[in-house]
N, C-alpha and C positions, 0 to 999 in steps of 0.2 A: 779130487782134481788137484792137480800141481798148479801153485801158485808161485808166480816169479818173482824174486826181490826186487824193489827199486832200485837198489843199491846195481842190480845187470840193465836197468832203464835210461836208455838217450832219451831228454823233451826237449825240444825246439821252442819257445815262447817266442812268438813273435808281440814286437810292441811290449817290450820286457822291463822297462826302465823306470816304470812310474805308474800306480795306481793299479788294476785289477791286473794288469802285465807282472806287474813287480812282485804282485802278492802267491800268482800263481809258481812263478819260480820260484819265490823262497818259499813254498808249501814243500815243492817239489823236492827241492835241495837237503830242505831239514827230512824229509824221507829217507835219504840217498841215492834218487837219481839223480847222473851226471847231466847238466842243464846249457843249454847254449839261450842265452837269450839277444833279441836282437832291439836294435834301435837304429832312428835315422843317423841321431851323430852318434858313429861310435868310441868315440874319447869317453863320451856321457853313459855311452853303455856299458865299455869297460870298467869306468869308477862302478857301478853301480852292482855288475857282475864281482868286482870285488870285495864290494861292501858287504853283500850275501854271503860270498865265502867266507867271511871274518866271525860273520855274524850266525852263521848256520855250522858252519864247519864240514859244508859239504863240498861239491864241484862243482863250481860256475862259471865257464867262461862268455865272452859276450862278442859279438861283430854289428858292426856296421851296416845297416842295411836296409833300403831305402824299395819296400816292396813294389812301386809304381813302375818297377822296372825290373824288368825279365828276368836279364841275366845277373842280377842282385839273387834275387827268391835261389837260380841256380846254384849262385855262389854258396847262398847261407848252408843249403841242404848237403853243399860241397865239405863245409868247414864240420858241419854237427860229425860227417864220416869221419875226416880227419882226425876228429878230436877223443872219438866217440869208438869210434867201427861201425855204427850202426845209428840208426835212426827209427825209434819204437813209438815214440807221441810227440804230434804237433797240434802246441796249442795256438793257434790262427788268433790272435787276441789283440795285434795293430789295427788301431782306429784313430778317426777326427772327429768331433760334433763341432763346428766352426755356428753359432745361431746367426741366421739369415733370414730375414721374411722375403714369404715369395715374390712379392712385388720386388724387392731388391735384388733378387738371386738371377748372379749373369750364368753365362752357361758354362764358364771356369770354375764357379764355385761347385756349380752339380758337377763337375768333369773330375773336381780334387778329391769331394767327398766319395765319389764311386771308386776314384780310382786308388784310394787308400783299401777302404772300408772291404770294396765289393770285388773290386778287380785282382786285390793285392791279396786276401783272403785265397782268393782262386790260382795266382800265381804258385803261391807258399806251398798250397797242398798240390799243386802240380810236380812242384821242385822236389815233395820231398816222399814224391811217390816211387820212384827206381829203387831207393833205400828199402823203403816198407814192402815192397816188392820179394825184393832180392831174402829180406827177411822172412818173408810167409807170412806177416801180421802186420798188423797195426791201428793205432788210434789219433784218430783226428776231432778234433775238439774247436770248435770256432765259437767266439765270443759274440753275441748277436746283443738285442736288448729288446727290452719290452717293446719300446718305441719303434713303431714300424709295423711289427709283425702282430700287436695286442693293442695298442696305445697310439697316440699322437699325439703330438705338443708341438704348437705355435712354434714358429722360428726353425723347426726344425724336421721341413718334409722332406729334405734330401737326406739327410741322415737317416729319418723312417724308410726312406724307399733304400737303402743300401742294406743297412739292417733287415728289412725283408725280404731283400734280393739274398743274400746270405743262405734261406731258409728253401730259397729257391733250388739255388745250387746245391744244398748238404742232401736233398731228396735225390738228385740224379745221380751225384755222387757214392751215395750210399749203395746206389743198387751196381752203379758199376764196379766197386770197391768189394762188394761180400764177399764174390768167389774168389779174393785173394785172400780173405783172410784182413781185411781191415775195415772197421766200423766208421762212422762219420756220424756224429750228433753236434748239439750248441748247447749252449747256459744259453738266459734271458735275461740277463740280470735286469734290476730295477734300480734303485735310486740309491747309489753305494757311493760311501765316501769316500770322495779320492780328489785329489789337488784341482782337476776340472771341475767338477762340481762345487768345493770349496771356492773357485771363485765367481759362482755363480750368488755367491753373497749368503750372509745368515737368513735372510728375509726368506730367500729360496730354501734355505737349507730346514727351517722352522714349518715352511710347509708345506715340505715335502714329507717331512717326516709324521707332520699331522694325519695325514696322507695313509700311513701303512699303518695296518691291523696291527701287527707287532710291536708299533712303538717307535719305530728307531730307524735310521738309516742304516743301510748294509753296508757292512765292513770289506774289505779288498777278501779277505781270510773266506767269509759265507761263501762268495763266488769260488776263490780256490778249491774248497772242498767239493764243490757238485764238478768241476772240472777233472778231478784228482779220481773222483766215482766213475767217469764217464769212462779216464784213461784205464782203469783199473782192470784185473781179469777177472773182476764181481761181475764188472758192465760186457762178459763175451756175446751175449745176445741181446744188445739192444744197441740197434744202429738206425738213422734217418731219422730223429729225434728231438725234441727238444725238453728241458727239465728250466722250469722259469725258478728265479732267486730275485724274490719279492719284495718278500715278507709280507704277503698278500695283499700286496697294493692293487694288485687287477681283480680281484675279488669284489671287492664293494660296486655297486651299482653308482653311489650317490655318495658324497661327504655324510649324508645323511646316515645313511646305513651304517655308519660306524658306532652312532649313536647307544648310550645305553638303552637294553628292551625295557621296556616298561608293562608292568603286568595289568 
């Protein structure tokens, strides 16, 4: 079977700027695929698209793009053709987790987090389906998380329910998508460190990490790599999916369980 270089690969990164965004484009870049990633301010995306180029020595340009809005998602899938000719993987990877307890949560705050997470998700892969079309292929890649769809955690049910909603959408998606010729799955990630998380403080960061079987917080990089497998022509038959990045923190029943066996 004919395998195609990265180096003939357009990815769209949407939410490209910082944290599990940033690490998938520069996975992607040091591959040599040509990378569009995006962000709300794009002055901030452009540094940061530069910064990758400098440092990877691949292709990375960046735009502006603020997914809660239609004709933004159209714009960005407008700019990857421009820049690109084509459009072969979008990684859907713009998110918020804003913590809100539900007693406090007005109906702006569910309206922000949907309309990032779940709506804006749905715009991207909408916008940047004429491309994948036009091509006969394609892969789409949405970043989901444990929370919601495996997990729950205080402060943060609207973020659960968007990240589930996610899981919702990639299923109907997927089936409409096959007989074109383009797949749709998600990562899970779980407790990976990235500048959000960092400031959720050491105390959080110490037990979370106690948390996972492996040991350790996940790195932006662990996430990249299950994303880089989905986009791949390894992954041509496996679409409507999900592949969780752990480090099997959902695994255990109990803190307990972590515990050494004792004979």
């Amino acid at each position: 079977m004919t395998r195609t270089p990265w180096r003939d690969r357009s990815v769209v990164v949407t939410g490209g700027t910082r944290g599990i965004g940033r690490g998938i484009a520069e996975l992607f870049a040091r591959r040599g695929a040509a990378v569009l990633l995006t962000g709300k301010d794009g002055e901030a995306a452009r540094a940061v698209a530069a910064d990758l180029a400098r440092s990877t020595g691949g292709r990375v340009a960046a735009t502006g793009v603020d997914l809660r809005d239609p004709d933004a998602a159209e714009a960005m899938a407008a700019e990857a053709e421009r820049l690109h000719g084509h459009v072969d993987v979008l990684c859907a990877n713009a998110g918020i987790f804003p913590e809100k307890p539900l007693r406090e949560m007005t109906a702006a705050d569910v309206d922000e987090v949907l309309a990032v997470n779940l709506r804006g998700s749905i715009l991207a892969v909408r916008a940047c389906l004429p491309a994948m079309e036009r091509a006969g292929h394609g892969r789409i890649v949405l970043t989901s998380s444990i929370t919601g769809p495996t997990t729950g955690y205080t402060g943060w049910s609207h973020y659960g329910a968007s990240k589930a909603g996610q899981l919702g959408f990639l299923r109907g998606a997927a089936l409409e998508l096959a007989p074109l010729g383009i797949t749709v799955n998600a990562v899970l990630p779980g407790n990976v460190r990235t500048e959000g998380l960092d400031a959720l403080g050491e105390d959080y960061l110490r037990r979370m990490a106690a948390s996972i079987p492996l040991g350790r917080l996940g790195e932006t990089a662990d996430v990249a790599h299950a994303v880089a497998f989905l986009a791949s022509d390894e992954a041509a038959f496996i679409t409507g999916q999900t592949l969780t990045v752990d480090g099997g923190q959902t695994v255990p029943e109990s803190l307990d369980a972590l515990a050494p066996a004792t004979g």
